[in-house]
Structures are given as C-alpha cells and as structure tokens.
PyMOL Python script that loads the backbone (N, CA, C, O; Angstrom):
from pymol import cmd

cmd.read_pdbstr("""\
ATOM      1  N   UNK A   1       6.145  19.786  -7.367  1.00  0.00           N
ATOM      2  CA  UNK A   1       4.713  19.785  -7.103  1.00  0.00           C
ATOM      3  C   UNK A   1       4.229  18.348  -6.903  1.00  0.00           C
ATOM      4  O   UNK A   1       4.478  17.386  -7.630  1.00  0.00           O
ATOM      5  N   UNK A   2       3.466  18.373  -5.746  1.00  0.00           N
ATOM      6  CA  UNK A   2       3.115  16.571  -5.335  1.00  0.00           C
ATOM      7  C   UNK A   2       1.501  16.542  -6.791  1.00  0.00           C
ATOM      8  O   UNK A   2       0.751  17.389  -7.276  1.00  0.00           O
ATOM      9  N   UNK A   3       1.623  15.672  -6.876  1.00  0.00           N
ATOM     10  CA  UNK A   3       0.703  15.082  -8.098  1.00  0.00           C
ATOM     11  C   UNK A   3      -0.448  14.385  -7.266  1.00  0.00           C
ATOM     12  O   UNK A   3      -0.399  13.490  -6.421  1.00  0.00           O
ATOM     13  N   UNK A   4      -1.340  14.995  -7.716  1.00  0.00           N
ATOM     14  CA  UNK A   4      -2.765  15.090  -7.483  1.00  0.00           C
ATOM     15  C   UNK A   4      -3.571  13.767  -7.157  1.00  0.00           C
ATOM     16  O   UNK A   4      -3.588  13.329  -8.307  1.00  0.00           O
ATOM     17  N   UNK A   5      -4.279  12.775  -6.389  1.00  0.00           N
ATOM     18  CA  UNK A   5      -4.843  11.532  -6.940  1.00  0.00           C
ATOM     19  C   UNK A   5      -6.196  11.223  -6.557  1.00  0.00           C
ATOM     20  O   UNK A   5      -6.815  11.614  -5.567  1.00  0.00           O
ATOM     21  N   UNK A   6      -6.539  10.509  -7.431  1.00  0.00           N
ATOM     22  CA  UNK A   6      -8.996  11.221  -7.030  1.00  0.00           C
ATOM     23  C   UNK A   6      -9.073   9.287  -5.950  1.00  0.00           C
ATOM     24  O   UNK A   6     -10.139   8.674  -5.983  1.00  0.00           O
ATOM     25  N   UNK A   7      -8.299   8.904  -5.452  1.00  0.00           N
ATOM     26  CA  UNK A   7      -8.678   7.578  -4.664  1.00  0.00           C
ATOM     27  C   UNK A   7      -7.495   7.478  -3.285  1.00  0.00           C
ATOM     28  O   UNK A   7      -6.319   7.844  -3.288  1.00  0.00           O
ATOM     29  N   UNK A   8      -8.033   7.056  -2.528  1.00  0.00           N
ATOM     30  CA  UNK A   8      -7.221   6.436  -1.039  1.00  0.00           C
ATOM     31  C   UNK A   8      -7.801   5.165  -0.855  1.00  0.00           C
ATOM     32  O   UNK A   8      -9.011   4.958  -0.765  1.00  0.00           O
ATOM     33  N   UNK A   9      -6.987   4.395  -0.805  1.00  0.00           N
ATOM     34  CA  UNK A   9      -7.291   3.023  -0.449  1.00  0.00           C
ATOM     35  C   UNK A   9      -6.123   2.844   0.986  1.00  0.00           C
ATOM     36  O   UNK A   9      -4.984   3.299   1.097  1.00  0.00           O
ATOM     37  N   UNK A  10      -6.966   1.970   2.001  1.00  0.00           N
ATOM     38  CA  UNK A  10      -6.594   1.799   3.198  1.00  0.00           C
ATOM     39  C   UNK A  10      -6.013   0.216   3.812  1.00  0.00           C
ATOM     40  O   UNK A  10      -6.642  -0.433   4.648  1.00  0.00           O
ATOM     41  N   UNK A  11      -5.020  -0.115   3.352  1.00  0.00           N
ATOM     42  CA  UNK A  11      -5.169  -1.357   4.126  1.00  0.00           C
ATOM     43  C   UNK A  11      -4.842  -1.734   5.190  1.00  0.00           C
ATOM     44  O   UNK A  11      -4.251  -0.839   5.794  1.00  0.00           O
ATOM     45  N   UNK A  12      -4.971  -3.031   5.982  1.00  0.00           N
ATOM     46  CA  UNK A  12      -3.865  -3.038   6.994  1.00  0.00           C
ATOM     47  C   UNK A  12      -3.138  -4.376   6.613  1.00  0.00           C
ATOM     48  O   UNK A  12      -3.378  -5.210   5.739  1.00  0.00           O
ATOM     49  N   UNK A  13      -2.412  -4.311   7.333  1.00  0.00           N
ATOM     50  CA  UNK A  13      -1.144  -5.264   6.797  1.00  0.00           C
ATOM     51  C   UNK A  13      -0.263  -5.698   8.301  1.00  0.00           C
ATOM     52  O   UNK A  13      -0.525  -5.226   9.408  1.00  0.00           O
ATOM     53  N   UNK A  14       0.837  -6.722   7.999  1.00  0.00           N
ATOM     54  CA  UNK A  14       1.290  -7.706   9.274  1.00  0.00           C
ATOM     55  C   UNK A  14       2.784  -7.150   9.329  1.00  0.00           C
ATOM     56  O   UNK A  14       3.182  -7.357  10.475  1.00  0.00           O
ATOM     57  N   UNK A  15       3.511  -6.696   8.776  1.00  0.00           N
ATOM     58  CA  UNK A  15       4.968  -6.113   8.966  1.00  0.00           C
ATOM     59  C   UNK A  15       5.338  -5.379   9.919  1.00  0.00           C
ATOM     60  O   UNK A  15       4.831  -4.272  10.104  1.00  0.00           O
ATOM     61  N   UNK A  16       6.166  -5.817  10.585  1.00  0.00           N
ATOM     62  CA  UNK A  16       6.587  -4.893  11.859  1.00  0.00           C
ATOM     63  C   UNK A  16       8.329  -4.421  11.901  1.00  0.00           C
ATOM     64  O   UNK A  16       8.954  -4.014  12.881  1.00  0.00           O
ATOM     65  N   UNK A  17       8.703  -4.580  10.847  1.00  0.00           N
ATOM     66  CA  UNK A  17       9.748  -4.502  10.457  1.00  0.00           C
ATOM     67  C   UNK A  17      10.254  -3.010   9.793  1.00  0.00           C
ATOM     68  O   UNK A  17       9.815  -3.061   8.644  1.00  0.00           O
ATOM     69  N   UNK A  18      10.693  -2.207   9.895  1.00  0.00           N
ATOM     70  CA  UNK A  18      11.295  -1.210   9.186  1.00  0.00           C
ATOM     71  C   UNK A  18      11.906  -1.220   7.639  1.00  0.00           C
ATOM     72  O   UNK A  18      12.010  -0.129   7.080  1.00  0.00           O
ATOM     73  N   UNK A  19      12.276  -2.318   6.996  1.00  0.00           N
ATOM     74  CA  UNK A  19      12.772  -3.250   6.206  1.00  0.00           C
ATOM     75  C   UNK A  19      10.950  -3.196   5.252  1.00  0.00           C
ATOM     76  O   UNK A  19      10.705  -3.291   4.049  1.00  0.00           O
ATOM     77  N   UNK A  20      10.356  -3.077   6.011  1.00  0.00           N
ATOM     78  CA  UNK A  20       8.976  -3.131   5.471  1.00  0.00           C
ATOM     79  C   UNK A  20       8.963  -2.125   4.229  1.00  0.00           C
ATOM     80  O   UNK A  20       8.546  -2.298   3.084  1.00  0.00           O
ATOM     81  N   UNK A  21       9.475  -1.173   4.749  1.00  0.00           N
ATOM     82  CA  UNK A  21       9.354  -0.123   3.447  1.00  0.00           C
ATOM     83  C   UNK A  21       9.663   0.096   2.184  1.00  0.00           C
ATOM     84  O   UNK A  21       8.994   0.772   1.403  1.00  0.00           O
ATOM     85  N   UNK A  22      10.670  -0.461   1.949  1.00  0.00           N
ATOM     86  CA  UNK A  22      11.201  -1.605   0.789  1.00  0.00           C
ATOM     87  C   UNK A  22      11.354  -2.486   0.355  1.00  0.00           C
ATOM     88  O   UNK A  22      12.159  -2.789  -0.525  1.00  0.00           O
ATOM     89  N   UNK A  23      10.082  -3.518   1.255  1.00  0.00           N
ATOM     90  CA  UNK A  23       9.641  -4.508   0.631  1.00  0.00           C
ATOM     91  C   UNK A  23       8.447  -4.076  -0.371  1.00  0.00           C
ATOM     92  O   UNK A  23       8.276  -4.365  -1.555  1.00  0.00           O
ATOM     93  N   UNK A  24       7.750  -3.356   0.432  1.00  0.00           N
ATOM     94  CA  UNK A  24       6.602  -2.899  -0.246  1.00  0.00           C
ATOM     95  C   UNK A  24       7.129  -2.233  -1.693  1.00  0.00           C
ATOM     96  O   UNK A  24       6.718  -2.794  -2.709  1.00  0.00           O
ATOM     97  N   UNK A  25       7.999  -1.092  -1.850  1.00  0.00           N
ATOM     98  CA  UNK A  25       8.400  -0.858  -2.933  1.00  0.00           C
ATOM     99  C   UNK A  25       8.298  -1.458  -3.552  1.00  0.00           C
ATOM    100  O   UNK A  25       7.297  -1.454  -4.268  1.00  0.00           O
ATOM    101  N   UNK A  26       9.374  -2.455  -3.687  1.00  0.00           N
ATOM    102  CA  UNK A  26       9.252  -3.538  -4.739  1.00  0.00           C
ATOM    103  C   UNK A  26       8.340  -4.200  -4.811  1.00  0.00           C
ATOM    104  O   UNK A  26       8.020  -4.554  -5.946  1.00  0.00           O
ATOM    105  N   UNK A  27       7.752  -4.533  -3.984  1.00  0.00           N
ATOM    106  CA  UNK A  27       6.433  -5.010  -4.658  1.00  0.00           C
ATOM    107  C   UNK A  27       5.589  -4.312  -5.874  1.00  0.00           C
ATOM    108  O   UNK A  27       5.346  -4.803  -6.976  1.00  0.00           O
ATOM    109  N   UNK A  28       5.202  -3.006  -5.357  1.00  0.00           N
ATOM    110  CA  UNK A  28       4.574  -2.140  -6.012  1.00  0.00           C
ATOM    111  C   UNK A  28       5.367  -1.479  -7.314  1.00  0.00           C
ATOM    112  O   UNK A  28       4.848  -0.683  -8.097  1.00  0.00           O
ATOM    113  N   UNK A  29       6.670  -1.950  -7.381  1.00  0.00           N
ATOM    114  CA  UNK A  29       7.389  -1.135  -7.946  1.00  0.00           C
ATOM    115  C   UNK A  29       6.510  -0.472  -9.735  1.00  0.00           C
ATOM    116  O   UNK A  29       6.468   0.697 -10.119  1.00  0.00           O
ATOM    117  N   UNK A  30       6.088  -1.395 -10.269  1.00  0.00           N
ATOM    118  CA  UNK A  30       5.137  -1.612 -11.598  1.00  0.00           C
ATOM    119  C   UNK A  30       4.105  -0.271 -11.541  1.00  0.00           C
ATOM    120  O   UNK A  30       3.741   0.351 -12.539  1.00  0.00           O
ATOM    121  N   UNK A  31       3.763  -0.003 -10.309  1.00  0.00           N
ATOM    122  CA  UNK A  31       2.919   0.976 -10.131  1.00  0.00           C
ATOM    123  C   UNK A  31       3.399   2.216  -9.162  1.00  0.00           C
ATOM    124  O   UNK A  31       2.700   2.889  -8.405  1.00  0.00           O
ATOM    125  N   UNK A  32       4.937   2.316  -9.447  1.00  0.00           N
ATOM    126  CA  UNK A  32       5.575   3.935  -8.814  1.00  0.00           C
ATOM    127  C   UNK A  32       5.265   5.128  -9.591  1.00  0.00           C
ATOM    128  O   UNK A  32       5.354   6.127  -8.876  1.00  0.00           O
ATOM    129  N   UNK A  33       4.981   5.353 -10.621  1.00  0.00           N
ATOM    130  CA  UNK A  33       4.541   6.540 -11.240  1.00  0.00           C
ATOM    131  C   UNK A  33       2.872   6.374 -11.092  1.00  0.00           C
ATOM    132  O   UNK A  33       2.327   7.290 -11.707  1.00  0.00           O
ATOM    133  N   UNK A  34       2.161   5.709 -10.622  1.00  0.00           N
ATOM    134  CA  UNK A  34       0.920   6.160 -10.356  1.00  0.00           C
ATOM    135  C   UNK A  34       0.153   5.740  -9.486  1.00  0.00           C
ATOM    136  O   UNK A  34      -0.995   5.300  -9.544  1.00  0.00           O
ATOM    137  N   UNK A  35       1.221   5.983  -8.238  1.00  0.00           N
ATOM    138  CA  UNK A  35       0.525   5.862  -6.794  1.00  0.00           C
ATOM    139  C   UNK A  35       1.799   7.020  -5.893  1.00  0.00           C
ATOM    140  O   UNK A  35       2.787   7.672  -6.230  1.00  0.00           O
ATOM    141  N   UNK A  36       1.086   6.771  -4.710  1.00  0.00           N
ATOM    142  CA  UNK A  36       1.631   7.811  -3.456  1.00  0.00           C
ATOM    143  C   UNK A  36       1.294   6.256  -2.262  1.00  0.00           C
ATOM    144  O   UNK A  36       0.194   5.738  -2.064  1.00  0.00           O
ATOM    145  N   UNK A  37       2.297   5.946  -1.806  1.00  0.00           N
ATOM    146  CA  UNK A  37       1.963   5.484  -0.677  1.00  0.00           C
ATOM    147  C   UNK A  37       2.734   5.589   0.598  1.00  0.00           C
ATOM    148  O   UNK A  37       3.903   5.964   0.516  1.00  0.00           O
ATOM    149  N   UNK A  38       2.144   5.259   1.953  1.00  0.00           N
ATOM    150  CA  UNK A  38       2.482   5.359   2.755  1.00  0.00           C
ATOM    151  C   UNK A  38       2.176   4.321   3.854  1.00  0.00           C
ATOM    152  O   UNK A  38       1.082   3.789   4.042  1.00  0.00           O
ATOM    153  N   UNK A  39       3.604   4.062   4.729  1.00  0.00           N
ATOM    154  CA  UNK A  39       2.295   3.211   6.309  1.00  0.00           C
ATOM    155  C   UNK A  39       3.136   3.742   7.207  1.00  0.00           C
ATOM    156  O   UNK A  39       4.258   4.246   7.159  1.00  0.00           O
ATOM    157  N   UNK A  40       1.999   3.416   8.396  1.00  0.00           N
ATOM    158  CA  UNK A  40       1.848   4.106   9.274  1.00  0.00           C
ATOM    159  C   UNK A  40       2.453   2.724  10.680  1.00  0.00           C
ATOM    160  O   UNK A  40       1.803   2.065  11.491  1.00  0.00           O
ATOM    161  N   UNK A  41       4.029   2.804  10.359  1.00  0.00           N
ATOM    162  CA  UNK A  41       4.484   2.019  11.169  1.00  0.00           C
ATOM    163  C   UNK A  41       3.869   2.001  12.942  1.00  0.00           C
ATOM    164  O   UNK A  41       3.945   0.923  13.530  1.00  0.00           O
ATOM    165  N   UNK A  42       3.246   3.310  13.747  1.00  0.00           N
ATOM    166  CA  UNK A  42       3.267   3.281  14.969  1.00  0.00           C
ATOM    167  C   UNK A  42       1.575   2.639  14.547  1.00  0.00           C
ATOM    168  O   UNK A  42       1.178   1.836  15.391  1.00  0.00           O
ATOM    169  N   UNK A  43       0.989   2.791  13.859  1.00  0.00           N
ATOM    170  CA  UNK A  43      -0.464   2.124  14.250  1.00  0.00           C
ATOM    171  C   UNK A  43      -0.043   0.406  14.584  1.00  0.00           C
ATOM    172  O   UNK A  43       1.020  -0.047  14.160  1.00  0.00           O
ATOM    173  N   UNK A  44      -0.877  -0.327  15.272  1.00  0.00           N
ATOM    174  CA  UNK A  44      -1.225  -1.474  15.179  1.00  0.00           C
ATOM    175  C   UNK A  44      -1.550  -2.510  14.444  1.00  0.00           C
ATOM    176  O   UNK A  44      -1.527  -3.710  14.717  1.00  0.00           O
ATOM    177  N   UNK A  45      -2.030  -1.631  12.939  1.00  0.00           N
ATOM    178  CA  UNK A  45      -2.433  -2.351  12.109  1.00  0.00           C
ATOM    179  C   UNK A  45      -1.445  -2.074  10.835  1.00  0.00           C
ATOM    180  O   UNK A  45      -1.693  -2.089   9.629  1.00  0.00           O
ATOM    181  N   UNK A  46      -0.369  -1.845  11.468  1.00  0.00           N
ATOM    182  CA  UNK A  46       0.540  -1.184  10.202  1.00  0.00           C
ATOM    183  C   UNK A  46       0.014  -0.810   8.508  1.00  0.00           C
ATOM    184  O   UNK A  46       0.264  -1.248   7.385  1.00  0.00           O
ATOM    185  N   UNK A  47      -0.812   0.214   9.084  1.00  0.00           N
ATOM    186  CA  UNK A  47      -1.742   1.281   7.646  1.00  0.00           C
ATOM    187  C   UNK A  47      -0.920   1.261   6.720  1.00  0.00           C
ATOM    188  O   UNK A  47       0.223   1.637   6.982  1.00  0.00           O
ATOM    189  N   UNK A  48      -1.299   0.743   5.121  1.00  0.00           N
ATOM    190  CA  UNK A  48      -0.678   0.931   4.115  1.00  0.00           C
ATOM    191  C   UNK A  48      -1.626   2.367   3.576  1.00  0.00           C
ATOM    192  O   UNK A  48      -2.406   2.587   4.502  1.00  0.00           O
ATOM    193  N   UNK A  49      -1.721   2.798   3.113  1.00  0.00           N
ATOM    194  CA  UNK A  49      -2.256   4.527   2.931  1.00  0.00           C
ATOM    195  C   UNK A  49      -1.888   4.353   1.258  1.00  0.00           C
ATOM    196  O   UNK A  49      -0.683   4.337   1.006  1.00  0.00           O
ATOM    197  N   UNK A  50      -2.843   4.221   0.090  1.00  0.00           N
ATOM    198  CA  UNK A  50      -2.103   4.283  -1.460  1.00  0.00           C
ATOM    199  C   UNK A  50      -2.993   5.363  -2.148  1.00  0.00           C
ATOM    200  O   UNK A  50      -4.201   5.128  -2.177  1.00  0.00           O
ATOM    201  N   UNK A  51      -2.560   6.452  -2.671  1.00  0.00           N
ATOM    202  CA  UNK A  51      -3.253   7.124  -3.168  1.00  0.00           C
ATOM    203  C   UNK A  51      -2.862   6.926  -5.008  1.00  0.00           C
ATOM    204  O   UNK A  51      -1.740   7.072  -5.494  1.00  0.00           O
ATOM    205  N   UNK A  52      -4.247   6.533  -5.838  1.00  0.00           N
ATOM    206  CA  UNK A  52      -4.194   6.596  -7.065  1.00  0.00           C
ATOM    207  C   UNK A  52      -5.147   7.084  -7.471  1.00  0.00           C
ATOM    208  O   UNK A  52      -5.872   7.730  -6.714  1.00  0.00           O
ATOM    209  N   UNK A  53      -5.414   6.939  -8.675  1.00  0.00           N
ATOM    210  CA  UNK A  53      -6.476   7.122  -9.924  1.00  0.00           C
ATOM    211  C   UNK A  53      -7.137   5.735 -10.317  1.00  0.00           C
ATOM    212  O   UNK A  53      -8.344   5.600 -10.119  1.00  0.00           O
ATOM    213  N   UNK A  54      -6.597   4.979 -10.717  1.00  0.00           N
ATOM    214  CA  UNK A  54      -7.244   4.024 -11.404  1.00  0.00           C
ATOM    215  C   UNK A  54      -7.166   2.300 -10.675  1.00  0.00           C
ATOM    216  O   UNK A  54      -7.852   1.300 -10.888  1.00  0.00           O
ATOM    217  N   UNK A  55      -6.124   2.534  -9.857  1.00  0.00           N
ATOM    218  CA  UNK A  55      -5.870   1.000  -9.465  1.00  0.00           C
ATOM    219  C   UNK A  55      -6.838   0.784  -8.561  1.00  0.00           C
ATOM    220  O   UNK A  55      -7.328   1.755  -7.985  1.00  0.00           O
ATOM    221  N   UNK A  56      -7.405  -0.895  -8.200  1.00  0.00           N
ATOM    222  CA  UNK A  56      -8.655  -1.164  -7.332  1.00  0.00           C
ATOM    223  C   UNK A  56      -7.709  -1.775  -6.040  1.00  0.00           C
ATOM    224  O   UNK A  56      -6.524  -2.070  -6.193  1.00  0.00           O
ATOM    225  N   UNK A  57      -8.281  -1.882  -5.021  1.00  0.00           N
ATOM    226  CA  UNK A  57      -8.084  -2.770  -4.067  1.00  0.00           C
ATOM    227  C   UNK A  57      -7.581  -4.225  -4.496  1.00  0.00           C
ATOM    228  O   UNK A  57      -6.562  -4.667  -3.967  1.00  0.00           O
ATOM    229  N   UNK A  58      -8.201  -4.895  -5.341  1.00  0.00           N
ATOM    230  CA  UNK A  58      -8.018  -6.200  -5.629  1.00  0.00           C
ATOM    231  C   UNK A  58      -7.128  -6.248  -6.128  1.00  0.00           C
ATOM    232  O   UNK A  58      -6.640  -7.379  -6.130  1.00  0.00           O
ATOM    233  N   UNK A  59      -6.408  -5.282  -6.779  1.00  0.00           N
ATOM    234  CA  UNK A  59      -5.221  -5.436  -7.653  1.00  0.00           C
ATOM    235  C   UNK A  59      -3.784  -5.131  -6.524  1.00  0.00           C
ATOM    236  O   UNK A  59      -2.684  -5.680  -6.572  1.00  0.00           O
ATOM    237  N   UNK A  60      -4.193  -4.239  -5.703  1.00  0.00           N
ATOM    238  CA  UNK A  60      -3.184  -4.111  -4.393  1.00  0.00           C
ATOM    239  C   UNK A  60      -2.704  -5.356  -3.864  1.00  0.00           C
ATOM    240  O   UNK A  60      -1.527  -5.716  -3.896  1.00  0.00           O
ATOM    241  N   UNK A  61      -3.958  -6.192  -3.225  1.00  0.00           N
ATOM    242  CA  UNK A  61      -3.669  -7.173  -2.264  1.00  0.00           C
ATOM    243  C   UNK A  61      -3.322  -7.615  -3.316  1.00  0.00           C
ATOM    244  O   UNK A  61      -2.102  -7.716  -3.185  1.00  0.00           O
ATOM    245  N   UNK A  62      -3.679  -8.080  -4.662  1.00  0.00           N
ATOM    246  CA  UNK A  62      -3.150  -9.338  -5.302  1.00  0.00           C
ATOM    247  C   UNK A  62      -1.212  -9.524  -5.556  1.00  0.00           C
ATOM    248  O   UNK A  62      -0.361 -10.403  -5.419  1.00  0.00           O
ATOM    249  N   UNK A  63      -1.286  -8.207  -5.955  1.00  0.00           N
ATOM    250  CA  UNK A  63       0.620  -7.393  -5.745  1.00  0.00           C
ATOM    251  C   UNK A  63       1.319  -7.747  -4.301  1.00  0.00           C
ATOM    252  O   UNK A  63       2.371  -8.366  -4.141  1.00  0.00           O
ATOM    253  N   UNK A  64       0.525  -7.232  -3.368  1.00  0.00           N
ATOM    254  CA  UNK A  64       1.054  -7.182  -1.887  1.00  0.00           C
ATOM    255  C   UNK A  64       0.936  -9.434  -1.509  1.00  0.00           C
ATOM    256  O   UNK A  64       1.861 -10.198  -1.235  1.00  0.00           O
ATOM    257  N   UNK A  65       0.129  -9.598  -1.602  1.00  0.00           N
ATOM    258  CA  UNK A  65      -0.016 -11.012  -1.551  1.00  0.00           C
ATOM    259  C   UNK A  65       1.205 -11.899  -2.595  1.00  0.00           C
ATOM    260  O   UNK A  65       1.569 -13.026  -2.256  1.00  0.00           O
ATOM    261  N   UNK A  66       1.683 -11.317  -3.705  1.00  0.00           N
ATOM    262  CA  UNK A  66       2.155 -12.195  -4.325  1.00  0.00           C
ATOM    263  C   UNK A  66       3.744 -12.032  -4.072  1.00  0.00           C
ATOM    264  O   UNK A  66       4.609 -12.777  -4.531  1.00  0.00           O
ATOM    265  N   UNK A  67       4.025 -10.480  -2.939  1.00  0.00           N
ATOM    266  CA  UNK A  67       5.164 -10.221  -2.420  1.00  0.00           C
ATOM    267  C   UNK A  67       4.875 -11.200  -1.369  1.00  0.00           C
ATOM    268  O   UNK A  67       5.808 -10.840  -0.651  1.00  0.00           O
ATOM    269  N   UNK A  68       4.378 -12.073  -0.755  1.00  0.00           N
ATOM    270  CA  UNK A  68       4.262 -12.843   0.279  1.00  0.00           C
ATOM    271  C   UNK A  68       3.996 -11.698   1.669  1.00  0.00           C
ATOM    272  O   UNK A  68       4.739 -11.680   2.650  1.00  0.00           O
ATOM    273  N   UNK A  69       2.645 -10.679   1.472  1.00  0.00           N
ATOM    274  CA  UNK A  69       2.516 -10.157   2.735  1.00  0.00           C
ATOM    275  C   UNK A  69       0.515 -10.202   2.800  1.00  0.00           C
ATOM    276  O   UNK A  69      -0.418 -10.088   2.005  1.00  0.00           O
ATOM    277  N   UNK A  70       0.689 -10.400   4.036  1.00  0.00           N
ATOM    278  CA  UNK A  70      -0.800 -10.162   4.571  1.00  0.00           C
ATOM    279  C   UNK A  70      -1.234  -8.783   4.085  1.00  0.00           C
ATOM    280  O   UNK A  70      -0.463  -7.824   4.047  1.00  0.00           O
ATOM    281  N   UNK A  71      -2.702  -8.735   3.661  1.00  0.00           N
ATOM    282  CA  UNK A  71      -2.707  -7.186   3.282  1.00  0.00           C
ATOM    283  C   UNK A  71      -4.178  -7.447   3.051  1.00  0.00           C
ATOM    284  O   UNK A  71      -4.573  -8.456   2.468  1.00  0.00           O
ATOM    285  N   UNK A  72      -5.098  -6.365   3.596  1.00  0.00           N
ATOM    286  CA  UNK A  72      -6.636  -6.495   3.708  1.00  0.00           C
ATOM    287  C   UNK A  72      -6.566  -4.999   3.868  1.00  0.00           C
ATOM    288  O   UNK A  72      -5.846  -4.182   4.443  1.00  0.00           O
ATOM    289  N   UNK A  73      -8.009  -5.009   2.836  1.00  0.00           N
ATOM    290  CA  UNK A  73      -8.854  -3.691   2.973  1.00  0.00           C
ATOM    291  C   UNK A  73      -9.377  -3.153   4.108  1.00  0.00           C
ATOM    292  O   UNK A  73     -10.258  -3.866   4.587  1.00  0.00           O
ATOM    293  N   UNK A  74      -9.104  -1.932   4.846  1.00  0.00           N
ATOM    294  CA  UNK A  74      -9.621  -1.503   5.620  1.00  0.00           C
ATOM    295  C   UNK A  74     -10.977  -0.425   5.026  1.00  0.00           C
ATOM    296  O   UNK A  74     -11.061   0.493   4.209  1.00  0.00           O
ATOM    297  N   UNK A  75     -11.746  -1.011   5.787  1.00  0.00           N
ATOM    298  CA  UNK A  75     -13.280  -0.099   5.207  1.00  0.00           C
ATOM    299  C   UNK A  75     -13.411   1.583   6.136  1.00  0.00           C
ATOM    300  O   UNK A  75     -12.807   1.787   7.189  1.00  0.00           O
ATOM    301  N   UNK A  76     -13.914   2.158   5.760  1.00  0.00           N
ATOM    302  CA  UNK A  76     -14.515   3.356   6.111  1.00  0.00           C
ATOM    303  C   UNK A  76     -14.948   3.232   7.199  1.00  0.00           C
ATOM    304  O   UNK A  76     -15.535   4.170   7.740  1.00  0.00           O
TER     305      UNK A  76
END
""", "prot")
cmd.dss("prot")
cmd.show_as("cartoon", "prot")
cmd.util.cbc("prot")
cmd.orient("prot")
C-alpha cells in the first residue's frame, strides 16, 4: 500500500543526467521513510515532485544545495 502524504512540493532543478536519480537519493537519503519523490527527466526544468507531511521547502533546497545541486521552488 503506497503511504499517504498531506504536501507536494515542486522544484526545478539543473541535472540532465540519468545518474541524477541517485544523486538525489543520497542526498535525501535522511528523509526516505518520509517522503515520495520523483523528477520528471523529459520536462525542461527537470521537476523534482516530493511528497511529505512535515518537511518545508527550505529544508529541501538546503539538502539538495548541500548535495551541490541547483534546486528552486516552483510556485503554483
């Protein structure tokens, strides 16, 4: 059963790499039991897609930034 999450946060990000997908892991790794994420390699803006409960935006980029990747909030 996929596990439920009350937030989507949207970013976009600079990776064009396939290799991307496990960078990000590890980055995030601290927060694998309480997120869902995804990107969306064919967009342009290579969509990071994170579904949680409690984590903010600021705490994403600060993770994704300290893996050494570009990573900005995409707004609504």
């Amino acid at each position: 059963m996929r596990k439920q999450f009350e937030n989507v946060l949207v970013f976009k990000t600079d990776k064009k790499v396939l290799t991307y997908q496990e960078m990000i892991q590890e980055a995030l790794v601290e927060y694998k039991d309480e997120i869902s994420w995804t990107v969306d390699m064919d967009d342009q803006d290579k969509v990071l897609r994170i579904e949680c409960n409690s984590l903010s935006p600021e705490e994403i980029i600060h993770k994704m930034k300290q893996a050494e990747f570009f990573c900005e909030e995409l707004e609504d």
